[in-house]
C-alpha positions as CSV (number, residue, x, y, z in Angstrom):
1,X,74.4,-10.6,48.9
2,X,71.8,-8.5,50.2
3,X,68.7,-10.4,50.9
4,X,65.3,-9.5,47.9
5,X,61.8,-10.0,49.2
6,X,58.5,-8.9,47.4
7,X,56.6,-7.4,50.7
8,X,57.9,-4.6,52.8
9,X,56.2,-1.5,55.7
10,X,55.5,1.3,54.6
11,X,56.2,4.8,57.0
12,X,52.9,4.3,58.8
13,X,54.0,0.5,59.2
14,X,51.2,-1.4,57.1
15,X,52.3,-3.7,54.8
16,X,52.7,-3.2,51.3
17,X,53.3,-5.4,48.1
18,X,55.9,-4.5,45.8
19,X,53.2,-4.3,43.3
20,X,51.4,-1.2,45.0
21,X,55.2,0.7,45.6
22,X,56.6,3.1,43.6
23,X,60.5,2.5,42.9
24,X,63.0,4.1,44.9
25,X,63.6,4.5,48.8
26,X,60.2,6.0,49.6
27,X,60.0,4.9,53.2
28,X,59.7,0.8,52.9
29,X,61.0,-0.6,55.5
30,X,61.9,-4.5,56.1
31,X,59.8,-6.4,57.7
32,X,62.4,-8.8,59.4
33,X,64.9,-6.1,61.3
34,X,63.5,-2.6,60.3
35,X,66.0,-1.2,58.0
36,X,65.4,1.2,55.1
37,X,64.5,-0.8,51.5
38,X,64.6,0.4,48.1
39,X,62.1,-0.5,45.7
40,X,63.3,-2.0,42.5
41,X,61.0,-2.0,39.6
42,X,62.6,-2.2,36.0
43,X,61.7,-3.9,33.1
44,X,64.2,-7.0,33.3
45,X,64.4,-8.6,36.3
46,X,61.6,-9.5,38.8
47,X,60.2,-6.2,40.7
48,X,61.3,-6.7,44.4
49,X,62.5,-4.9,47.8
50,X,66.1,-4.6,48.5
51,X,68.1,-3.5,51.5
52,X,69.5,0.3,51.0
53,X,73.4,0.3,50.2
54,X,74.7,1.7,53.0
55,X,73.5,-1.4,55.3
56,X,75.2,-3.8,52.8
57,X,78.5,-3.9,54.3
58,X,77.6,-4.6,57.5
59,X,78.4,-7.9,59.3
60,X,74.5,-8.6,61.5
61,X,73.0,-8.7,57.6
62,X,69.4,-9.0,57.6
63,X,68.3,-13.0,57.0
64,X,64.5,-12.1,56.6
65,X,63.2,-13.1,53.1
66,X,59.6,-13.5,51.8
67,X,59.3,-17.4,51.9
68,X,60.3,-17.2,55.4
69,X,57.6,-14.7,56.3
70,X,55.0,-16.7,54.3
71,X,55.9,-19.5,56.3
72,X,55.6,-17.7,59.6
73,X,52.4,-16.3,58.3
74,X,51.1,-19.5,57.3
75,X,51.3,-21.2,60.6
76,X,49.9,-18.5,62.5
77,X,46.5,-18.4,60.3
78,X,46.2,-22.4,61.0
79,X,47.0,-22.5,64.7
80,X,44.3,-19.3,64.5
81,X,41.9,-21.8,62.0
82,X,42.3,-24.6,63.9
83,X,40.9,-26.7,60.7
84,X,41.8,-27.1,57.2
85,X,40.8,-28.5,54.2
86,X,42.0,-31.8,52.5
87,X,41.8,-33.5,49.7
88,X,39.2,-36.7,48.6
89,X,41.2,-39.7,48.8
90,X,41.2,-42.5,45.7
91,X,42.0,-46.0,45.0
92,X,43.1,-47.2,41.8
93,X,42.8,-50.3,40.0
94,X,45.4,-51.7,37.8
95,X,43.4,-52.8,35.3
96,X,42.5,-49.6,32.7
97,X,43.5,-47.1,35.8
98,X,40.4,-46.7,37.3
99,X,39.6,-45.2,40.7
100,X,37.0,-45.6,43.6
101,X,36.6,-43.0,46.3
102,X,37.8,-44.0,49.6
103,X,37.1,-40.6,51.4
104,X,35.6,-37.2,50.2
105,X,37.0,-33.7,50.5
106,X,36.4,-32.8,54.1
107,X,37.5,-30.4,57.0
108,X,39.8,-31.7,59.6
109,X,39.4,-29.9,63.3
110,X,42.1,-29.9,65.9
111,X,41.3,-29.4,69.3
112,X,44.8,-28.2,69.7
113,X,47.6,-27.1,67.3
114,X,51.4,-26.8,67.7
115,X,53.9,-25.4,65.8
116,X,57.1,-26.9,65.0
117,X,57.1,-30.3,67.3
118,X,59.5,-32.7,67.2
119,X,57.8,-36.4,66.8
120,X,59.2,-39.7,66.5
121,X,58.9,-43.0,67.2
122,X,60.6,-44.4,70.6
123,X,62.3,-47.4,71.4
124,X,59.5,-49.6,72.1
125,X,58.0,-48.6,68.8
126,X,55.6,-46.2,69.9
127,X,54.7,-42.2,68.5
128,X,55.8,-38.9,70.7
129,X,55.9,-36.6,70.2
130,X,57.2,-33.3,72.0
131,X,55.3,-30.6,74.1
132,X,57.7,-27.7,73.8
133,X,59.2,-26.2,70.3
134,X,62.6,-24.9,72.5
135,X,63.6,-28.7,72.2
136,X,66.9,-29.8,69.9
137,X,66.0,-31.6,66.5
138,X,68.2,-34.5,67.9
139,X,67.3,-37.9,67.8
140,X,69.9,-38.8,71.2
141,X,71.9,-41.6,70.2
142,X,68.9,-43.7,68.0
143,X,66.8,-43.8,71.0
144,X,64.2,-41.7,68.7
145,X,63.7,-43.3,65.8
146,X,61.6,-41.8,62.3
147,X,62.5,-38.2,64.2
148,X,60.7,-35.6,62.0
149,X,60.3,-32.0,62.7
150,X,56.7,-30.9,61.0
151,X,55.7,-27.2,60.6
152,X,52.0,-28.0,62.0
153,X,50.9,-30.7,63.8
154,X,47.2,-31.3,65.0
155,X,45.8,-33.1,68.1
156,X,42.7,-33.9,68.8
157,X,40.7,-34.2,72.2
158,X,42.7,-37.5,73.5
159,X,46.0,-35.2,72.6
160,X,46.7,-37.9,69.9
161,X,48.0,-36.6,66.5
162,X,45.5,-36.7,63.9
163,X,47.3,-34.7,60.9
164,X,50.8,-33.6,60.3
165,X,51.2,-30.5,57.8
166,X,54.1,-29.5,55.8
167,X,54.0,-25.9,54.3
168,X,56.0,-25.7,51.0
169,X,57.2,-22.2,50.4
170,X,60.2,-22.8,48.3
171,X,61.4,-26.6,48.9
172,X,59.4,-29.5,49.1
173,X,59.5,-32.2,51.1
174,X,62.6,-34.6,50.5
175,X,62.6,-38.3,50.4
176,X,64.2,-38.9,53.8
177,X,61.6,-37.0,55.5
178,X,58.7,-38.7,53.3
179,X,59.7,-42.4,54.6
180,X,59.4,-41.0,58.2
181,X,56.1,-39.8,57.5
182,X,55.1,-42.7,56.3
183,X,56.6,-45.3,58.7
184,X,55.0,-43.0,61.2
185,X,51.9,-43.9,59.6
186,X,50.1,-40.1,60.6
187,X,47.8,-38.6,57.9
188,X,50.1,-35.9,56.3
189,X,49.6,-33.2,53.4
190,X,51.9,-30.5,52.0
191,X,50.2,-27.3,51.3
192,X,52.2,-25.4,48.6
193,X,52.2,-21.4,49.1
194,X,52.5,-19.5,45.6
195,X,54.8,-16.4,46.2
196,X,52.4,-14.0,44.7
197,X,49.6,-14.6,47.6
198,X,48.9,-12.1,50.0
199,X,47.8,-13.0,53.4
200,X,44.2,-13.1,52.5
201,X,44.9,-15.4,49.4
202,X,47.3,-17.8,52.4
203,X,43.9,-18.2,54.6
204,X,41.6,-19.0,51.7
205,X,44.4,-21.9,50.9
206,X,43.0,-23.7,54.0
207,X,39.4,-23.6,52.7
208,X,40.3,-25.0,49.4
209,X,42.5,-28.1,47.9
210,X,43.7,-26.4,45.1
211,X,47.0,-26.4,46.5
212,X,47.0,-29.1,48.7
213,X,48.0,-32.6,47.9
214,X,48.8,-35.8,50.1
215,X,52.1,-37.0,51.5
216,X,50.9,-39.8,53.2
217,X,47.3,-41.2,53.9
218,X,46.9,-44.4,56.2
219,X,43.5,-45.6,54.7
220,X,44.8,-45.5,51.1
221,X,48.0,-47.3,52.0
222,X,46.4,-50.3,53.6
223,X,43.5,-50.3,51.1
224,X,44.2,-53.1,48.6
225,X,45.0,-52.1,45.4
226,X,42.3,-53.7,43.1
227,X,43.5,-55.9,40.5
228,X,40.3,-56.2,38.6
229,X,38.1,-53.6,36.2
230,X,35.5,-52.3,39.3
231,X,31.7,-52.5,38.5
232,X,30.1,-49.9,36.0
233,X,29.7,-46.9,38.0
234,X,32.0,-47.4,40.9
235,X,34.6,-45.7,39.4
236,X,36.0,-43.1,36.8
237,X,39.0,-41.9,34.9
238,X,41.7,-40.8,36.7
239,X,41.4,-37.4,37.1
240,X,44.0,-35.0,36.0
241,X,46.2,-33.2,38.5
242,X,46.6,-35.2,41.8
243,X,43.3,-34.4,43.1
244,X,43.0,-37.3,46.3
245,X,46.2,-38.8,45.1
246,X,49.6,-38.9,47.2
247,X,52.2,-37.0,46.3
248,X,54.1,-37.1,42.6
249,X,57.5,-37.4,44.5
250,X,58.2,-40.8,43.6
251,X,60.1,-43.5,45.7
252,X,63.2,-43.6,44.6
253,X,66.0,-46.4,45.7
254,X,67.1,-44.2,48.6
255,X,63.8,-44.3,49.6
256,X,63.3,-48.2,49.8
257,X,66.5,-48.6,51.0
258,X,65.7,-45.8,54.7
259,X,62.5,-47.9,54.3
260,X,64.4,-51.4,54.4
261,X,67.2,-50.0,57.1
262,X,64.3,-48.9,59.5
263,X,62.2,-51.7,59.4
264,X,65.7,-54.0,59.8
265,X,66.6,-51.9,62.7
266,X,63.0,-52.8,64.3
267,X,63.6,-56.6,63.9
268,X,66.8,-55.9,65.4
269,X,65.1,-54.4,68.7
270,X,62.9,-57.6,69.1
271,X,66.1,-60.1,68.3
272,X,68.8,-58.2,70.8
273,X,66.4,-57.8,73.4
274,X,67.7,-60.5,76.7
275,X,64.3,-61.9,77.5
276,X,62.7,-62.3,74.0
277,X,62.5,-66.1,74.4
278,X,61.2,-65.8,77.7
279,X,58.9,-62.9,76.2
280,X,57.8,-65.7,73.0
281,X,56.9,-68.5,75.6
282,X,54.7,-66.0,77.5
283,X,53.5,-64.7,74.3
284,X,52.3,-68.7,72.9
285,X,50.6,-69.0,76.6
286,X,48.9,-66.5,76.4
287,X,48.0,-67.3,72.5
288,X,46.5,-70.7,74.2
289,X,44.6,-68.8,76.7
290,X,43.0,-66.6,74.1
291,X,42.0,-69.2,71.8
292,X,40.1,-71.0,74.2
293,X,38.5,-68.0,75.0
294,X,38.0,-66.9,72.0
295,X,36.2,-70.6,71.0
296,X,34.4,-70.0,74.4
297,X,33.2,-67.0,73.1
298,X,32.6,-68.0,69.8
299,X,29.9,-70.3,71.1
300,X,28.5,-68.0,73.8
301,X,27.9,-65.4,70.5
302,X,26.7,-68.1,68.4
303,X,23.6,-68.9,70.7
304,X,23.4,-64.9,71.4
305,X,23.4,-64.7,67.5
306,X,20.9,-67.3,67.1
307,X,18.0,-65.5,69.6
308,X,19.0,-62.5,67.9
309,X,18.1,-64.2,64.5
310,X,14.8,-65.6,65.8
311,X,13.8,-62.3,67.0
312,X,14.9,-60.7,63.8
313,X,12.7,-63.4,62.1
314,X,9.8,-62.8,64.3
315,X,9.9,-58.8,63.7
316,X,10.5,-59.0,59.8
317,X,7.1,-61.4,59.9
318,X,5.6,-58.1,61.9
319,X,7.2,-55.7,59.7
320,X,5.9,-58.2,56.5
321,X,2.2,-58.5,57.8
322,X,2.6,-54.1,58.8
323,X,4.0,-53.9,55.3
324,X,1.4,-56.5,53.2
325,X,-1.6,-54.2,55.6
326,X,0.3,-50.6,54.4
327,X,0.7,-52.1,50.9
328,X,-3.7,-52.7,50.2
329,X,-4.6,-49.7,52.1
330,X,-2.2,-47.7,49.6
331,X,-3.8,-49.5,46.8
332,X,-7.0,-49.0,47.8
333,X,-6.0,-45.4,48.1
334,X,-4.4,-45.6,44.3
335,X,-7.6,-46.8,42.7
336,X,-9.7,-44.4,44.5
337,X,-7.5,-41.4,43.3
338,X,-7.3,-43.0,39.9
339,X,-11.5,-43.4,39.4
340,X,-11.3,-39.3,40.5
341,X,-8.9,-38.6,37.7
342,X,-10.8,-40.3,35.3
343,X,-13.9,-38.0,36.4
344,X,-11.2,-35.1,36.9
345,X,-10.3,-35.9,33.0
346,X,-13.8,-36.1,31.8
347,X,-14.7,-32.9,32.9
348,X,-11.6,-31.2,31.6
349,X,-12.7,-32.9,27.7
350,X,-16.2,-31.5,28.2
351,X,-14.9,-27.9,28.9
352,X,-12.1,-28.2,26.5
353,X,-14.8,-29.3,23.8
354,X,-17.4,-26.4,24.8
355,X,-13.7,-24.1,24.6
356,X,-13.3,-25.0,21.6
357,X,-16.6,-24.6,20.1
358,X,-17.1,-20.9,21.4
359,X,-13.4,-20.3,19.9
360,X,-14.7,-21.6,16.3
361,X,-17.5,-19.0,16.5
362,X,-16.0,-16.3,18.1
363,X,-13.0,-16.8,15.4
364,X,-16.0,-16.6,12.4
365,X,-17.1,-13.4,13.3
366,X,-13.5,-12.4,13.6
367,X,-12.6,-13.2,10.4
368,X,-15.4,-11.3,9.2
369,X,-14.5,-8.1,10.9
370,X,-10.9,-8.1,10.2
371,X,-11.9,-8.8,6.0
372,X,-14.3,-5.2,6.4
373,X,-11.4,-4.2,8.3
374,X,-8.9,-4.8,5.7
375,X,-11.2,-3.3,3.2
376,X,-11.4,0.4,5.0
377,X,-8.0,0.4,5.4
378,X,-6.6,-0.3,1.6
379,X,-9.5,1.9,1.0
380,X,-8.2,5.0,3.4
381,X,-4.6,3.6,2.1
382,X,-5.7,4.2,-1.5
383,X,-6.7,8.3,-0.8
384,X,-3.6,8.4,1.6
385,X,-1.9,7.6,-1.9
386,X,-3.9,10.4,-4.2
387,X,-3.4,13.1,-1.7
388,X,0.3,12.2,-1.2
389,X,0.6,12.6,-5.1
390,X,-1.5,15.8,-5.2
391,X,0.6,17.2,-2.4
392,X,4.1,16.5,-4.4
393,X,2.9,18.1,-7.5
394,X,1.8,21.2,-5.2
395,X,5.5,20.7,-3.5
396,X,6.9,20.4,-7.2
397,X,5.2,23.1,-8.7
398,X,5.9,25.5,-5.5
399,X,9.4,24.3,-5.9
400,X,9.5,25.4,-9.3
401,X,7.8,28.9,-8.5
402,X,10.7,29.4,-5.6
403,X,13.5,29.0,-8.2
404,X,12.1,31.2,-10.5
405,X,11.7,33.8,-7.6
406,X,15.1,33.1,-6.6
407,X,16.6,33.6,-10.6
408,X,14.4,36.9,-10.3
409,X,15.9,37.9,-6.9
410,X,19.4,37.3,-7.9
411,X,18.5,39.7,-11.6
412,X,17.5,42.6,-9.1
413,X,20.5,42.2,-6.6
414,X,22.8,42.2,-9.9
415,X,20.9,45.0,-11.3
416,X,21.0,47.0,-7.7
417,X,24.7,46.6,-7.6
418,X,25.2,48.2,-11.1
419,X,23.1,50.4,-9.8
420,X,25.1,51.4,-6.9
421,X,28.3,51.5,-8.7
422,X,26.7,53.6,-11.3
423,X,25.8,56.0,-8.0
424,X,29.0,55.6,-6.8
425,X,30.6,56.7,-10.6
426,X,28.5,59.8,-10.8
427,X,28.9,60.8,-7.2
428,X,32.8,60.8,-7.5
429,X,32.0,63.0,-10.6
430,X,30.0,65.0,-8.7
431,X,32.2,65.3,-6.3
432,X,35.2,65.9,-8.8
433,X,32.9,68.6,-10.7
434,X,32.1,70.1,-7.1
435,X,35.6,70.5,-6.0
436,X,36.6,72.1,-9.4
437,X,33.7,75.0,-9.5
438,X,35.2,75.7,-5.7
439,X,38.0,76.1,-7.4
440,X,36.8,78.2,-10.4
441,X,35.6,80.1,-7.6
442,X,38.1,80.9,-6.0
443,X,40.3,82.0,-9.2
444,X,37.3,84.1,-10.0
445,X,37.7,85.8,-6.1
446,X,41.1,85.9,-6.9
447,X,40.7,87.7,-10.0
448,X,38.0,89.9,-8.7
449,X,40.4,90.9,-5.4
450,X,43.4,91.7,-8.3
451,X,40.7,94.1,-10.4
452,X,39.9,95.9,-7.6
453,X,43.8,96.5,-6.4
454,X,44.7,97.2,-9.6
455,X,41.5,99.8,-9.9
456,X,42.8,101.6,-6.4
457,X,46.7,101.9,-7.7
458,X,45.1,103.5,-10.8
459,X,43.2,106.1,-9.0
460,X,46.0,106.8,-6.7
461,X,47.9,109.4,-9.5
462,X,44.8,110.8,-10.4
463,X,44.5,111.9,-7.2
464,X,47.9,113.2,-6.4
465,X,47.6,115.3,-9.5
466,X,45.3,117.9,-8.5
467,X,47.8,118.9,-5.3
468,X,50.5,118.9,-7.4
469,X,48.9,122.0,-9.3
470,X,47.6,123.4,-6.5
């Protein structure tokens, strides 16, 4: 199966979230070995990159896949960091489930970090922990013991680890790997790495605790658990989430049981060993030695301790006799500043008196003007009122005169169009009697042209007569 991831590089080799592509090959390219992607983004399943077709049937498959380059992204921001940010860290009592804090939300610093180092415990029940990440996770025979492999580890200035960090992409720690941690005994949190983040969102993960949640902390194991309700104040519900808890995996039987085999197999290094009785005789010899030091010692500090408590008695009666000195002159400086806030108050009656007294006239003559002023005003209000009235029996009675103009206006423009038709009546008569005199006219041409033919053919024979008799 061809391998789906959510981030690809685009043809000028930027990065580029399957939420800012555009579906189909449109030059994405895989981040992990280069090849050509195709962007699918339908409406059923989850929008994502895929290899083209053609490289599907090839053997050398591409292996790259989103968690793993979160994961690889992750740890390169942190060794870059060099801090990160971990959770406050609670206590909780049996009784009614309340809590005290045991350590606040804080920044851890590494003065180095490495990726990927193997660490375990050795044979004579000490930490390693390995220098280079080219070494085999192998734990050579049981000669390393608790061998865990975590993604960060940080050391501080003495090169001792201080924090081990597990990044969850996709799996979270398993149970095997938690009772390591914890026999280890090295602070360790898991810092879970949604798939929607981009690499922004990843870095702001180490500034905040949102995601972040213990695996194992050393002071909150070997604090007591209290068995009693705390004191009013000291603690609080418990909190929801698992804000400076460990983590919610629970410890199951397998658990206990890698718990139970490793401690066994500790017990069974001290037994087997050939010189553990000479090792126990040498060990209550020296247990003799130390005691009597230890009660020399104990004496030596008692009569250092009891100088020391003389000379803390003698400077708390300094301090006391400092103190009782500090404590008049301050009272002395009290009543003083109490006598000049009594003159401080008097002074403040007096002009609040004389205040009030020019208020109570100045508000008289006040009172006065605004009643003459309320008078002019429902006077002017009152001929605001009669000329408003005047003015809409003007507006009514101009309102009737415009009708009456307009009734008049619309009698002439009927009577003008009769008018105008009438015109138009007699001017086609006109026209009509026009156009028949033209032709009367003409008939009478006519006739007048015939008369005068007829006239010439009858004076044509009198004329031919006279020749005829000739």
């Amino acid at each position: 199966m061809a391998t789906e991831c959510d981030r690809a590089l685009d043809a000028n080799g930027l990065e580029i979230s399957i939420a800012l592509a555009q579906s189909g090959a449109n030059g994405y390219f895989c981040i992990g070995c280069g090849r050509e992607l195709v962007a699918h983004i339908g409406l059923v399943n989850q929008p994502h990159f895929k290899h083209h077709p053609r490289y599907s049937v090839q053997d050398n498959r591409c292996t790259y896949s989103t968690e793993t380059h979160r994961h690889q992204l992750a740890k390169s921001i942190l060794q870059r960091l060099a801090r990160v940010k971990v959770p406050s860290v609670y206590q909780y009592a049996l009784a009614g489930w309340q809590r005290h804090q045991l350590q606040a939300t804080r920044f851890v610093e590494a003065h180095e970090v490495l990726i990927e180092r193997n660490i375990y415990e050795d044979q004579h029940g000490r930490v390693r922990w390995e220098r280079s990440s080219e070494r085999p996770f192998d734990d050579q025979e049981g000669t390393r013991e608790l061998l865990v492999r975590p993604d960060v580890l940080f050391l501080n200035a003495e090169k001792k680890p201080v924090l081990l960090i597990e990044l969850c992409a996709t799996h979270a720690v398993n149970e095997a790997k938690l009772m390591k941690i914890r026999r280890l005994g090295i602070d360790t949190i898991e810092i879970y790495i949604p798939k929607t983040f981009t690499p922004e969102d990843i870095e702001g993960l180490f500034t905040s605790t949102q995601h972040t949640s213990w695996l194992y902390n050393r002071e909150q194991f070997t604090t007591p658990i209290a068995t009693t309700q705390p004191a009013p104040g000291a603690g609080s519900q418990l909190p929801a989430g698992n804000e400076g808890g460990l983590s919610e995996q629970p410890e199951s039987y397998r658990c206990r049981a890698l718990w139970l085999g490793a401690a066994i197999r500790g017990i069974r290094k001290s037994l087997g060993a050939a010189d553990f009785a000479v090792a126990t005789e040498a060990h209550r010899a020296v247990t003799a030695e130390l005691g009597e030091q230890l009660r020399d010692r104990s004496e030596q500090a008692a009569g250092v301790a009891r100088l020391q408590l003389a000379d803390i008695e003698a400077e708390y009666q300094r301090d006391a006799a400092a103190l009782a000195a500090e404590e008049a002159a301050l009272e002395q400086w009290i009543r003083a500043k109490e006598e000049q806030l009594v003159r401080v108050g008097s002074y403040l009656k007096e002009r609040v008196a004389r205040a009030k007294a020019e208020w109570s006239r100045d508000n008289q003559t006040t009172e006065a003007e605004l009643h003459a002023a309320e008078l002019q005003l429902s006077i002017e209000r009152a001929g605001r009122a009669a000329e408003r009235i005047r003015l809409d029996r003007e507006a009514n009675a101009l309102g009737a005169e415009e009708a009456e103009l307009s009734r008049a206006e619309a009698n002439l423009e009927r009577q003008a169009a009769s008018v105008r038709s009438r015109a138009k009546e007699q001017q086609h008569t006109l026209d009509g009697i026009r156009a028949a005199a033209a032709a009367i006219d003409q008939e009478i041409g006519d006739v007048a042209a015939r008369k005068n033919q007829l006239r010439q053919i009858k004076e044509q024979p009198h004329q031919r007569q006279p020749d005829s008799e000739n």
